[in-house]
C-alpha positions in Angstrom: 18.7 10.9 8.4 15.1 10.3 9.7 12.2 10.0 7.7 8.6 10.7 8.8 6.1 8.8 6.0 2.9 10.9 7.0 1.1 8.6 4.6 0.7 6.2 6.9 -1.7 8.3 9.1 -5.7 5.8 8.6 -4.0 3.1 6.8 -4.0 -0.7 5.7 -1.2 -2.0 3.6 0.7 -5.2 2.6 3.9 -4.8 1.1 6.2 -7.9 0.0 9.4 -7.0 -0.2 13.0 -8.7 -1.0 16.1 -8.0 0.2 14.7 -5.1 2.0 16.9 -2.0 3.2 15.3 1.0 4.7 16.3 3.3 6.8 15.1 5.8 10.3 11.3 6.4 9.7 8.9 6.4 11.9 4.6 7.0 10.9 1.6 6.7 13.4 0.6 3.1 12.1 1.7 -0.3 13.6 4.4 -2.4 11.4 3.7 -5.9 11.4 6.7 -7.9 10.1 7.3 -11.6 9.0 10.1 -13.0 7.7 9.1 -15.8 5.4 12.9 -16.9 4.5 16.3 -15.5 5.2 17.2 -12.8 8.0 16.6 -9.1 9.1 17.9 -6.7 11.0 15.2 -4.1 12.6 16.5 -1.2 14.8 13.7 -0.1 17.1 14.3 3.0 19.2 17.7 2.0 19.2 17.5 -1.7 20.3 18.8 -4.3 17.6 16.2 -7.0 17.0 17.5 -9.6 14.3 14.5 -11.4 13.4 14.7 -15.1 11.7 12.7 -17.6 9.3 9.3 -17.7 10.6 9.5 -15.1 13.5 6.7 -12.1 13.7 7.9 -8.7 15.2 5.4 -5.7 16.0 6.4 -2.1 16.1 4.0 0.5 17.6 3.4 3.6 16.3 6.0 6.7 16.5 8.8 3.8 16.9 11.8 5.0 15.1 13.0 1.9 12.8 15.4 0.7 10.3 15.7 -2.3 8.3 18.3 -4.1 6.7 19.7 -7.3 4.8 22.9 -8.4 5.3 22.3 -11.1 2.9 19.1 -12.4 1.8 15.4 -11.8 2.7 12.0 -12.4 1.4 9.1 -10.8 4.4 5.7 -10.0 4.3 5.0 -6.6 5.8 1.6 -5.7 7.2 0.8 -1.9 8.4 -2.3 -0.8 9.8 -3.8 2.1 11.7 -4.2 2.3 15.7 -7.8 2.8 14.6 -8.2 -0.7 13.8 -7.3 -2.1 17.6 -7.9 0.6 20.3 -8.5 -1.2 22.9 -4.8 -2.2 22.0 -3.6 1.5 21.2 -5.0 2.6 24.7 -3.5 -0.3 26.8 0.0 0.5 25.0 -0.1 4.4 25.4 3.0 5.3 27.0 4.7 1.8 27.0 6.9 -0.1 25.0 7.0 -4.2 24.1 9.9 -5.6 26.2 10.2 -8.5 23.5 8.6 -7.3 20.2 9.3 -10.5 18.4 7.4 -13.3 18.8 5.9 -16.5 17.0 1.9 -17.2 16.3 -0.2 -20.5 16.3 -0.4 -22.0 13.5 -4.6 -21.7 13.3 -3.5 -17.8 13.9 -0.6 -17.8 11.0 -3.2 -19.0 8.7 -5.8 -16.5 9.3 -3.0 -13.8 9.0 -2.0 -15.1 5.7 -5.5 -15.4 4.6 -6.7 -11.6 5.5 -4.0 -9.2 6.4 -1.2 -10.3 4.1 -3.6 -11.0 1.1 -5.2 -7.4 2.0 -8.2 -9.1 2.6 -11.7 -6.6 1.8 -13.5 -7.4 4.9 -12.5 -4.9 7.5 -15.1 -6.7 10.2 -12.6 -9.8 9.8 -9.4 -8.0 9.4 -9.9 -6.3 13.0 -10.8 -9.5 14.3 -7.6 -11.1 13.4 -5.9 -8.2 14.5 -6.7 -8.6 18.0 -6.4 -12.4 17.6 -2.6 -11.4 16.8 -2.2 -9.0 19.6 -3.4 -11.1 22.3 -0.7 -14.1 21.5 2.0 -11.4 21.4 0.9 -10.6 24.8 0.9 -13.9 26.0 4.6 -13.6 24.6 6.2 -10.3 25.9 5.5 -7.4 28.7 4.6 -4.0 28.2 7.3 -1.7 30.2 6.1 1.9 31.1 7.7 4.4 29.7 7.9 8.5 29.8 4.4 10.1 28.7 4.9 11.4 25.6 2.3 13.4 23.1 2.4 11.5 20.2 -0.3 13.7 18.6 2.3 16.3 18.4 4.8 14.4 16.9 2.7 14.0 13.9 1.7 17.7 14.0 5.4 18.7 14.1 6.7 16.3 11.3 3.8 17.0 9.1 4.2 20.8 9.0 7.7 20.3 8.3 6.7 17.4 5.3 4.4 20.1 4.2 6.9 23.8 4.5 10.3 22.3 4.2 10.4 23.7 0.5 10.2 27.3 2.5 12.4 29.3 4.4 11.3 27.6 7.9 12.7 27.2 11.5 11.8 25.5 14.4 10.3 28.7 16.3 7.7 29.5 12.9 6.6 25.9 14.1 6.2 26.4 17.6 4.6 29.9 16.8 2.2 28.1 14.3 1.3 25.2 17.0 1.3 27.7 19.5 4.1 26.2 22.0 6.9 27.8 22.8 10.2 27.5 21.4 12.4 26.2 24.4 10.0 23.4 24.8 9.2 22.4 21.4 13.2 22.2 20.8 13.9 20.1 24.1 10.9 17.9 22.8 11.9 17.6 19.1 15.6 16.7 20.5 14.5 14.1 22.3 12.1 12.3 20.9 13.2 12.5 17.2 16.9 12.0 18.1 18.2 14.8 16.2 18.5 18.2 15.0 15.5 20.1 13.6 18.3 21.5 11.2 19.6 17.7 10.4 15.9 16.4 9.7 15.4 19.6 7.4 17.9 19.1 5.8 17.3 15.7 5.2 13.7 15.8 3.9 15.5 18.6 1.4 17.9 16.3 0.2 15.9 13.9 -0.4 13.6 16.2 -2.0 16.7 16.7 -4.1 17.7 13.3 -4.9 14.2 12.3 -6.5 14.7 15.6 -9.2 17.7 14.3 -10.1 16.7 11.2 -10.4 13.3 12.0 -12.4 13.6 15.5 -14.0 15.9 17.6 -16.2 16.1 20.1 -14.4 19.6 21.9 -13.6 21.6 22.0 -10.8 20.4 25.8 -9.5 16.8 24.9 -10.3 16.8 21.8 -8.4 18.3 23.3 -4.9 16.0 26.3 -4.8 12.6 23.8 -5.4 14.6 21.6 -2.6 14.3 24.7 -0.1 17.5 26.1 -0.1 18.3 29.7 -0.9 22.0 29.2 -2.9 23.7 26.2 -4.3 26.3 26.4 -2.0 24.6 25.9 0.8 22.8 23.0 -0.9 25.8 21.5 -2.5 27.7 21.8 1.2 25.0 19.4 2.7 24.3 17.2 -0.3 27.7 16.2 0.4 27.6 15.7 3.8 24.4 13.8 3.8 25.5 11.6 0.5 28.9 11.6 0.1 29.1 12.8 -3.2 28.1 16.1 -5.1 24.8 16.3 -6.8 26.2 16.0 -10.2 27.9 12.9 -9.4 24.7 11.6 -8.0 23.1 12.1 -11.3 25.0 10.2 -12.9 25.1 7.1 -11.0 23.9 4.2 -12.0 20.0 3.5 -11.0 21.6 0.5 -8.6 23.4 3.3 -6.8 19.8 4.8 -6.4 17.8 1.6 -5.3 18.1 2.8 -1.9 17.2 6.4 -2.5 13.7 5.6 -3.8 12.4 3.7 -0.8 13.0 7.5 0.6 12.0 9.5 -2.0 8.7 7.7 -2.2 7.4 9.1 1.3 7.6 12.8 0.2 5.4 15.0 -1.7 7.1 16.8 -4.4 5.5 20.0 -6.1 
């Protein structure tokens, strides 16, 4: 399952997290990760990156990522919009970091820890130590070319789907409402998303899902139609298939059964 966290469109953030697990998303910000003790394992794109004590990695925007913690983990996390560096975001359009991992000066570290990870309020200095990053990371790695793709339309394709999943919606309602056709926009979401329109639906839905069973009363019935789906078998069917256990029996779990879920549910907009 794939998540898209739209809220990360013109954004600054610092999270701290422990032990961190997340899985597929992707958003239009840069990541910025540190590992301050322990291990992590990033998927980017497909490539497994295990990033150490004291090692930086840098994920560009539309990179579809995972994290995980096969034991312990305590990292600063650092995401910020390609509106803050685009002399950066241009030179990176269409390319991808050969080595995305990479270690910083310590006069550099300092100034990170100081303004980005503290969430410093002076933008003027934030953007400075931005580039300051960027250009020891280049020093570091190479930028390989890769195929053009619109990323603009990636964001206007997940969005509409963020926005209508609730709604009886297909893949040709979106090209019609973006105005591309529907052979193309299915070869593009295929390929750049890595699944199924129908999978990622049906994903977003049951997540949808999981977060009113988690936080409402609300019955079983109630609870598949407001997740977009028309009968509860059809929404029981891919519950199970997506969770491995029927909706009621994911109601009753535990809330450490449900740690995981709410890193997900906490990207989508529930009416």
């Amino acid at each position: 399952m794939l998540i898209y966290q739209s809220k990360h469109f013109e954004a600054f953030s610092t999270l701290h997290p422990i032990n961190q697990n997340f899985p597929s998303h992707l958003h239009r910000c840069f990541e910025l990760i540190f590992v301050v003790d322990g291990e992590v394992e990033v998927i980017v794109n497909k490539r497994c990156l295990h990033l150490k004590t004291g090692e930086f990695l840098l994920i560009l925007p539309y990179e579809i990522h995972s994290i995980i913690t096969k034991s312990q983990s305590r990292t600063e996390i650092c995401i910020f919009s390609p509106d803050y560096v685009p002399a950066f975001r241009r030179m990176i359009e269409n390319s991808y970091l050969e080595n995305p991992i990479f270690n910083l000066s310590l006069e550099t570290k300092t100034l990170i820890f100081r303004t980005l990870f503290k969430d410093s309020p002076h933008l003027i200095e934030k953007k400075a130590v931005l580039y300051l990053l960027l250009s020891e990371l280049l020093g570091q790695t190479t930028l390989i070319k890769a195929e053009k793709k619109d990323q603009e339309l990636i964001h206007s394709i997940l969005s509409y789907i963020q926005e209508h999943f609730t709604e009886a919606i297909s893949l040709k309602n979106i090209a019609t409402a973006l105005g591309y056709s529907y052979n193309y926009l299915s070869k593009y979401f295929n390929e750049n998303i890595g699944e199924s329109f129908v999978d990622f639906l049906n994903g977003n839905r049951i997540s949808c899902a999981c977060y009113l069973l988690s936080n409402t009363e609300k019955n079983i019935t109630e609870i598949a139609y407001l997740s977009g789906y028309e009968n509860t078998r059809s929404f029981n069917r891919n519950f199970v298939k997506i969770k491995s256990c029927t909706p009621k029996e994911y109601r009753e779990k535990g809330s450490d059964a449900k740690e995981f879920d709410r890193a997900i549910e906490s990207t989508l907009t529930v009416q």
